[in-house]
N, C-alpha and C positions, 0 to 999 in steps of 0.2 A: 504494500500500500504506500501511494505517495499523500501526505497532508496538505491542502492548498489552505494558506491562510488567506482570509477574504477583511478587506476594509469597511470601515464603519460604512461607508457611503455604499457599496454595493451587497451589503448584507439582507437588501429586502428582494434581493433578487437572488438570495441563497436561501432563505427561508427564517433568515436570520440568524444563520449561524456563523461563526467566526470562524471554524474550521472545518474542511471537508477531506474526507478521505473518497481517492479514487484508486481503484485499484489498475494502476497501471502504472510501468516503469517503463524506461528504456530512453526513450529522447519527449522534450517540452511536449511536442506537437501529440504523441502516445496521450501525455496527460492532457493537456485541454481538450483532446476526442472524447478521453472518460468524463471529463469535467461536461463536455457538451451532450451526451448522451443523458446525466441523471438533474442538470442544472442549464434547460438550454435558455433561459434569455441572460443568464452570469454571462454563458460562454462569448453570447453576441456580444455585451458590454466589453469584453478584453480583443474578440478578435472581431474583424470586419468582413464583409459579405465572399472577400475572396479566401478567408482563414487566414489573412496575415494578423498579426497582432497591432492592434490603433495606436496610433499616434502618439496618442497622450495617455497609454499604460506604461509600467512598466512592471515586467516581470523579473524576479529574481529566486536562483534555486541556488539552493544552501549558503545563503546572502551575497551572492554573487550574479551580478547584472546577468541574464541570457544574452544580450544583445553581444558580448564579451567572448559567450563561453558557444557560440553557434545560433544565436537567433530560436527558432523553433526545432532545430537540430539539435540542440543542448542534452549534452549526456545527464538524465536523470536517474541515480539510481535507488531500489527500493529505501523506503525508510527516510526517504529526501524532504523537506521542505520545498513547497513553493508559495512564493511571496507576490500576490497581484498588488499593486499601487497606483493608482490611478493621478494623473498628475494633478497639483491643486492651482491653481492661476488666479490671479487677482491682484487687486493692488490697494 
């Protein structure tokens, strides 16, 4: 099982929970599939119509940027943390 931790602002689109267990390892994109099959409007929130991840997310597995460690290719392995962050903008 990998753990997705989910932020305060996208918690009504998990069911409210802070943390979700999906059962899939292997690379990012393995988990937001699992992430997208049991939580799909989370899933649209982090990735966009063509399954790239948006813009203004940012994912990180075992605190480390994905965008770093392969984008959606990112080695995830069982027992992993992932961290959605969604960017905050304002002034």
């Amino acid at each position: 099982m990998v753990t997705v931790l989910v932020p305060g602002p996208l918690r009504g689109e998990a069911g409210g929970a802070s943390r979700l267990s999906v059962p899939a390892a292997g690379s990012l994109r393995t988990v937001l599939d699992g992430l997208a099959a049991a939580w799909p409007r989370l899933a649209r929130r982090i990735r966009d119509e063509r399954g790239e991840l948006r813009r203004y997310v940012n994912v990180y597995v075992d605190g480390e940027d994905c965008r770093h460690l392969g984008g959606l290719d990112a080695p995830v392995r069982e027992g992993a943390e992932v961290q959605v962050l969604p960017s905050v903008a304002g002034g």
